[in-house]
C-alpha positions in Angstrom: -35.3 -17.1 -41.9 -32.6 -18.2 -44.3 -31.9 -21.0 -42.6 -35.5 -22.3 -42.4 -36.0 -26.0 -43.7 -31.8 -26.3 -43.7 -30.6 -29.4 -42.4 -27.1 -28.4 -40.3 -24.4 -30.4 -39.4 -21.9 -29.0 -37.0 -19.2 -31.5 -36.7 -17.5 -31.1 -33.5 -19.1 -31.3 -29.6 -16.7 -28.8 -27.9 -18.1 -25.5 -26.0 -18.3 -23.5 -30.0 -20.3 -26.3 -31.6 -22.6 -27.2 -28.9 -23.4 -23.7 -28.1 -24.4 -22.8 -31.9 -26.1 -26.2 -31.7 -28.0 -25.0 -28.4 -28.4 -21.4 -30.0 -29.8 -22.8 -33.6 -32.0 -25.3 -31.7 -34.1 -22.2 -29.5 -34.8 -21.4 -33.2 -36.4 -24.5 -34.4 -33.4 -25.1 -36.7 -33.0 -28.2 -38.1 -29.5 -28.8 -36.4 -27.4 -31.6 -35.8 -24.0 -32.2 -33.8 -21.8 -34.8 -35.3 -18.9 -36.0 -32.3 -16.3 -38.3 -32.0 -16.9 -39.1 -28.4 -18.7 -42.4 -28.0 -20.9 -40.8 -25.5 -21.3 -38.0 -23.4 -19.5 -39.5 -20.3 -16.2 -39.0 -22.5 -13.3 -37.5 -20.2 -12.7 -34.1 -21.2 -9.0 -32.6 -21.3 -7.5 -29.2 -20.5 -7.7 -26.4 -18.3 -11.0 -24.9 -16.5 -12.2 -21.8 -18.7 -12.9 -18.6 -17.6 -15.9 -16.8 -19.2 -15.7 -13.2 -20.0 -18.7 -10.6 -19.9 -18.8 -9.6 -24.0 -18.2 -13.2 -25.4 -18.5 -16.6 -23.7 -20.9 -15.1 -21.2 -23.0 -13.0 -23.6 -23.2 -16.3 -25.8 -24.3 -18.5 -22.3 -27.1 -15.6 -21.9 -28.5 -16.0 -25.2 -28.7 -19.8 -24.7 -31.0 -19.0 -21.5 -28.3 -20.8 -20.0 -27.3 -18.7 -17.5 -29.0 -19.9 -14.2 -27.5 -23.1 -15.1 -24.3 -21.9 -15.4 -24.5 -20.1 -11.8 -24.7 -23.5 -10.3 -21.9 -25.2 -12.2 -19.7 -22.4 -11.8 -16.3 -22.4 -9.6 -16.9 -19.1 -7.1 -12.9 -17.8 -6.0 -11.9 -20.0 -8.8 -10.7 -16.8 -11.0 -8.3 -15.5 -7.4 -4.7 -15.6 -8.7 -1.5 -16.2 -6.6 1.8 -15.3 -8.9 5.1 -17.1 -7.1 8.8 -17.4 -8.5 10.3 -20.6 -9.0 11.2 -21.5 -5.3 7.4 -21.2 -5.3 7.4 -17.8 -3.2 4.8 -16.0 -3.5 4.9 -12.5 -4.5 1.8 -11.6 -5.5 -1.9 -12.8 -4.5 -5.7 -11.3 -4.4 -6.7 -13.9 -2.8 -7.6 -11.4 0.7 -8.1 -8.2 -1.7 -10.0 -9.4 -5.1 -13.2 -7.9 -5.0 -16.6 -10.4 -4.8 -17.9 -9.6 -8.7 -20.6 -10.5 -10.0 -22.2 -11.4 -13.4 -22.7 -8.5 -15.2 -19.5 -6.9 -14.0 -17.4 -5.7 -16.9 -13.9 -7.7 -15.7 -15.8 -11.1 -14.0 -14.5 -13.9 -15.0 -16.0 -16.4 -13.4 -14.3 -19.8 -13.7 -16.2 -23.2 -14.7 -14.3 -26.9 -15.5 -14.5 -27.7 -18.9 -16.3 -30.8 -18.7 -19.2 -29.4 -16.4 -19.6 -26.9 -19.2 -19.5 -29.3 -21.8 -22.1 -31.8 -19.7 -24.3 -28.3 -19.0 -24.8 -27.7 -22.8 -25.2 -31.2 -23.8 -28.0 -31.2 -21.4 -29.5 -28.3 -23.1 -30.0 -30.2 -26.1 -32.4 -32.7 -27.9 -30.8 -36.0 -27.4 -31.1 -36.6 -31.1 -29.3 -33.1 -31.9 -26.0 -35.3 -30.9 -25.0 -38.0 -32.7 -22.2 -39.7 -30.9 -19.1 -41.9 -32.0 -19.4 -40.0 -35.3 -15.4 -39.7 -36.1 -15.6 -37.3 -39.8 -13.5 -38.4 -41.8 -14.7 -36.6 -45.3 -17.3 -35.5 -47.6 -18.5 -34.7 -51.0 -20.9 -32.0 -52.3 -23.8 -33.5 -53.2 -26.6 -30.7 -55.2 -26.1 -27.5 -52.8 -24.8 -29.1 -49.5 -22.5 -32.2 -48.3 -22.6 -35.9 -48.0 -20.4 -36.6 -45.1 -18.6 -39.7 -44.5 -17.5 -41.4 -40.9 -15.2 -43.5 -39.7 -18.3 -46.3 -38.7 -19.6 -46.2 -41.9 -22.0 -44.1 -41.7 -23.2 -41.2 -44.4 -25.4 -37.9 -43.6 -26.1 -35.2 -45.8 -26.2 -31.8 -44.8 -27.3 -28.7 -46.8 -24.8 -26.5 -44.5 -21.3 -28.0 -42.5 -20.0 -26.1 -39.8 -16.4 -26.8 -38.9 -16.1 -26.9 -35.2 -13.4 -29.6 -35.1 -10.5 -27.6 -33.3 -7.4 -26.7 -34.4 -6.5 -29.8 -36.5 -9.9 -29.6 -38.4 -10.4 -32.0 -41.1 -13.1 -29.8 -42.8 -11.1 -26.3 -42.9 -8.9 -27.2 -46.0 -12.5 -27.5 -47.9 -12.5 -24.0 -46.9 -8.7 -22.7 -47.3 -5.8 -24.3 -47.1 -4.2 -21.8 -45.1 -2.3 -23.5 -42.4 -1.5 -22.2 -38.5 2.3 -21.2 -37.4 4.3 -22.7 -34.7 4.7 -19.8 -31.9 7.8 -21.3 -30.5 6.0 -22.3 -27.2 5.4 -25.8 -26.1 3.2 -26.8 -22.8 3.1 -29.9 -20.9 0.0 -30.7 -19.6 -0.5 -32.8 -16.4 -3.6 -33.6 -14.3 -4.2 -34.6 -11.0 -6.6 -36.3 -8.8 -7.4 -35.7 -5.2 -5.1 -32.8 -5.2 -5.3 -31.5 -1.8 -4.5 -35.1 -0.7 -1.1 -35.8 -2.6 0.0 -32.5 -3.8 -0.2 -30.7 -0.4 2.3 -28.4 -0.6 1.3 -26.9 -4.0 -2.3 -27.2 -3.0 -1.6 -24.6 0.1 -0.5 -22.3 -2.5 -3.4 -22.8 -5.1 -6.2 -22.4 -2.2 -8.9 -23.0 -5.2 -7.7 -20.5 -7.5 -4.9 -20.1 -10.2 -1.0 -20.5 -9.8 1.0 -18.7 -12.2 4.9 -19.1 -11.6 7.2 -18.0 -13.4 11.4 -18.2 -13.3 14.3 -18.3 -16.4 11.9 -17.7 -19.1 9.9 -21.0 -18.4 6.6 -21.1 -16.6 4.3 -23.3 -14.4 0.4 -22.7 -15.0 -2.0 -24.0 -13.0 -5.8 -23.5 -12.0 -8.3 -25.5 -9.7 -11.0 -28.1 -11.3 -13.9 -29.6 -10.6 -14.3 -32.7 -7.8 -10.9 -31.3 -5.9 -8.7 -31.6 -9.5 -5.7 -29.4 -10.3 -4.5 -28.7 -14.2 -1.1 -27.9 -15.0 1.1 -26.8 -17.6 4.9 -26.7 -17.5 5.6 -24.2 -20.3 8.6 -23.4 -22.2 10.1 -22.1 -25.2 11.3 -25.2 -27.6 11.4 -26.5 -31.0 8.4 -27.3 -32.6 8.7 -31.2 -33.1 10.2 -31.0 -29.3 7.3 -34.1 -28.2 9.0 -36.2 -30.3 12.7 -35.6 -30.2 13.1 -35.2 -26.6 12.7 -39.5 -26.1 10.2 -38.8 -23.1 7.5 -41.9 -22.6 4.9 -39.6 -21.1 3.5 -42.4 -19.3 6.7 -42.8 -17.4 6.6 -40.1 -13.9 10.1 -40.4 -13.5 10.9 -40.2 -17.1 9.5 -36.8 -17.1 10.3 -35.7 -13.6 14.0 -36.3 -14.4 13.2 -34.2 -17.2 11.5 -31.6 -15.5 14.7 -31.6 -12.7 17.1 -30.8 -15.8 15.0 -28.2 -17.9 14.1 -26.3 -14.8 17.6 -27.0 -12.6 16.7 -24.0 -10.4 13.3 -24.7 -9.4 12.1 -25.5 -6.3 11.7 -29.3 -5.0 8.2 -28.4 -4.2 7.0 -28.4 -7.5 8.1 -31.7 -7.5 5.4 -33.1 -6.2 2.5 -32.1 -9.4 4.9 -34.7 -11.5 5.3 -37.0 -9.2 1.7 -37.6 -9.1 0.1 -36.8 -12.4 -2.6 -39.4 -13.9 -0.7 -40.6 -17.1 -0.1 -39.9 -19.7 1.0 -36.2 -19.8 0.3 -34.6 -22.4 2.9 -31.7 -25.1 1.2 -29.3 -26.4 3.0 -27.5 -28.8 1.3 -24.2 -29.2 0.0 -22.8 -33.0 -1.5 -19.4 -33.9 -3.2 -18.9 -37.5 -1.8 -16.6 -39.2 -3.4 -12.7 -38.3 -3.8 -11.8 -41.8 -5.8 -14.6 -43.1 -8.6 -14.3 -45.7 -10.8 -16.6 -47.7 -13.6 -16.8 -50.0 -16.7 -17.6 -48.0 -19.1 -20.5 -49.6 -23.1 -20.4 -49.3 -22.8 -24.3 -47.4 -19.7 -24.4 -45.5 -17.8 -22.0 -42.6 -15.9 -22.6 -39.3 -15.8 -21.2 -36.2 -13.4 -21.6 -32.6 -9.9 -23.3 -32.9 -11.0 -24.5 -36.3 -10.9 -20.9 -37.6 -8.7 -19.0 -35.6 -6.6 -21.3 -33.5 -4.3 -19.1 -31.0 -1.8 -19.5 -27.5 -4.3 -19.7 -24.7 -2.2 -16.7 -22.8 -5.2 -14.1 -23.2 -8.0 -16.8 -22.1 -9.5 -15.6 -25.2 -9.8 -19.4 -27.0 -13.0 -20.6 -25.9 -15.0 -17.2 -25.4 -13.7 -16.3 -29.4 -15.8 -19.5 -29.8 -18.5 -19.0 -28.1 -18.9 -15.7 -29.7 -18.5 -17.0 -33.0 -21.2 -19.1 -31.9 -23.7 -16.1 -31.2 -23.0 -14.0 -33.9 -23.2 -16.7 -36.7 -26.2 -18.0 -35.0 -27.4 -14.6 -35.2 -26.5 -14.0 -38.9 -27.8 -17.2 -40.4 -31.3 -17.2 -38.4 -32.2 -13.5 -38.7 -33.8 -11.7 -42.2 -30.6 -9.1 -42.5 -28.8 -10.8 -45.4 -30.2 -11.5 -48.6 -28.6 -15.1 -49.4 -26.7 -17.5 -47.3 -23.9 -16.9 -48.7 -23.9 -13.2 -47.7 -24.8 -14.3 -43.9 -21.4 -16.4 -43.9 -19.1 -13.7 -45.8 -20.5 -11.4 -43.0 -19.8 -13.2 -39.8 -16.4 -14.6 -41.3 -15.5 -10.8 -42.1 -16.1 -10.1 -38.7 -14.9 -12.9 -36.8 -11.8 -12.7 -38.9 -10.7 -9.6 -37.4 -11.7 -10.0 -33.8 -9.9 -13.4 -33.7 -6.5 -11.7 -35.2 -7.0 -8.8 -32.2 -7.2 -11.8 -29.7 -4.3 -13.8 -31.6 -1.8 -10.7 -31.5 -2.6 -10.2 -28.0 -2.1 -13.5 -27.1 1.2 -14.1 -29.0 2.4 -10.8 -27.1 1.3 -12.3 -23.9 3.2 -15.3 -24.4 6.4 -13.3 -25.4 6.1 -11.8 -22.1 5.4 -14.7 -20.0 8.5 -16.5 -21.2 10.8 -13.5 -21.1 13.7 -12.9 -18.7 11.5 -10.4 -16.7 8.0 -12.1 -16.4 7.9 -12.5 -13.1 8.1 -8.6 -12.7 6.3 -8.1 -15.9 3.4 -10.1 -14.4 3.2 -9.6 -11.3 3.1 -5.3 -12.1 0.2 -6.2 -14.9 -1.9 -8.0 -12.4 -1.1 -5.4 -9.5 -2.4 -2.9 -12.0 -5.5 -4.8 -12.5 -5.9 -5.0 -8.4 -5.7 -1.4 -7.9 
């Protein structure tokens, strides 16, 4: 095995880093996850994640993962209710969406993100984790890396793996190509106790997904765990829109006000998910790398999830591109195919390259249409299609 007496650092504890990790460690691979978090009971942000057959499940498979993921999962979580902006709804499969089941080519079955994150942490060695490791640089040192961290602390690894999202501190030892504004901006809220104080919405999520759409601006929504709802309120706006717009996103009213004048025409139902959002909300402003990228790959370095390919979350394709990257480069570096290192990574980069542009295109085209004049048709006709 290439890889055989390697020590490994992936820096970064997200679903991509602590798979590999989980993957490299059913190999007896010297491997080690470096993470900010000062522990594991960290809160973890964003939307639940929806798992797809060829990627994030194939990777949660290969982990021998999967009965634990059957328990953590979020059944009826993937049933989708499309509404206009007077929150009507006019499309829902909800009564009609078929019970699938893993294996099935178009399941998606729906899981919060921190119940995955705690299910793959638990899948490790507590000593593959080293917490409240905040990278902040590092030098080579022979064939591998010293890496520095914001407590002090210095490691050496003979091979880095970038798993540090989409604002990666270690990708511009690899390239300094940068990601591209896609002229999209989401505003993230989150909500406790939803059925309680966001009743009205809540009748219309029923446990499932809420996609609304109305004047080329959207409302995004999906059930979590412990009776949570995630939103996004997302619009088309300049790029530094978080900080020219004045908001304090720990103000409700602040924002609601705002909300009232950027979507004048919306109902007074939706109302109620800013009204009682846990502060702060968060902007997002949404960044695709560019499709064509290309580097030269190194023999103690690569990258893989947001860190290599970062791209609109309007194909759910973000975390399963991860994952996947996480299989196939725990694949290349552990098997006998390739004769050096170095050829293991120029493979799996060639590869994941061009998968992660066919995800990015897709998703910048999905985004065009979910904040065009005609979405709500567009939409509602795409997942009609997918019913039938």
């Amino acid at each position: 095995m290439l890889i055989q007496n390697k020590q490994i650092a992936i820096v970064g504890g997200g679903p991509g880093g602590l798979t590999l990790a989980r993957l490299l460690q059913l190999q007896n691979v010297n491997v080690k996850v470096y993470e900010r978090d000062v522990d594991k009971n960290a809160r973890v942000q964003g939307s639940p994640l929806d798992l797809h057959e060829n990627s994030g499940l194939a990777a949660i498979r290969k982990a021998d993962l999967l009965e634990e993921f059957k328990k953590n999962y979020m059944p009826g979580a993937d049933k989708t209710t499309i509404t206009n902006d007077q929150a009507e709804i006019v499309f829902t499969d909800h009564e009609t969406k078929k019970e699938e089941n893993f294996g099935d080519q178009y399941f998606r079955p729906e899981i919060d993100r921190g119940v995955l994150r705690k299910l793959l942490i638990n899948s490790l060695h507590p000593d593959n984790i080293v917490w409240n490791s905040h990278f902040l640089s590092m030098d080579k040192q022979g064939e591998g890396w010293l890496l520095h961290f914001k407590n002090g602390k210095s490691t050496y690894a003979d091979i880095v793996i970038a798993a540090d999202g989409a604002n990666s501190k270690i990708r511009p030892y690899i390239t300094n190509i940068k990601p591209f504004y896609s002229g999209i901006t989401m505003l993230e809220g989150n909500i406790y106790k939803g059925e309680k104080v966001v009743p009205k919405v809540s009748a219309i999520l029923r446990g499932g997904k809420i996609m609304a759409f109305g004047n080329e601006k959207d409302i995004l929504m999906g059930q979590k765990a412990n009776g949570e709802i995630g939103f996004y309120a997302s619009f088309k706006a300049a790029e530094n829109w978080a900080t020219t717009s004045g908001l304090d996103f720990k103000d409700h009213n602040q924002v609601l006000n705002w909300f009232k004048k950027a979507y004048p025409e919306w109902s007074t139902i939706w109302h109620e998910l800013f009204e009682n959002t846990t502060v702060p909300f968060i902007p997002r402003p949404i960044y695709c790398m560019p499709l064509d990228q290309t580097w030269e790959a190194q023999s103690n370095i690569t990258l893989l999830g947001d860190a290599a390919h970062v791209m609109p979350p309007f194909a759910g394709e973000g975390v399963n591109m991860a994952m996947l990257d996480a299989l196939e480069l725990s694949e290349v570096l552990s098997s006998n195919e390739h004769e050096t290192i170095a050829k293991a990574i120029a493979s799996y980069e060639t590869v994941m390259r061009k998968r992660a542009s066919q995800m990015a295109q897709e998703s910048l085209d999905n985004g065009e249409r979910m904040h065009s004049k005609n979405a709500l048709e567009i939409m509602t006709a795409f997942f009609s299609g997918n019913h039938e």
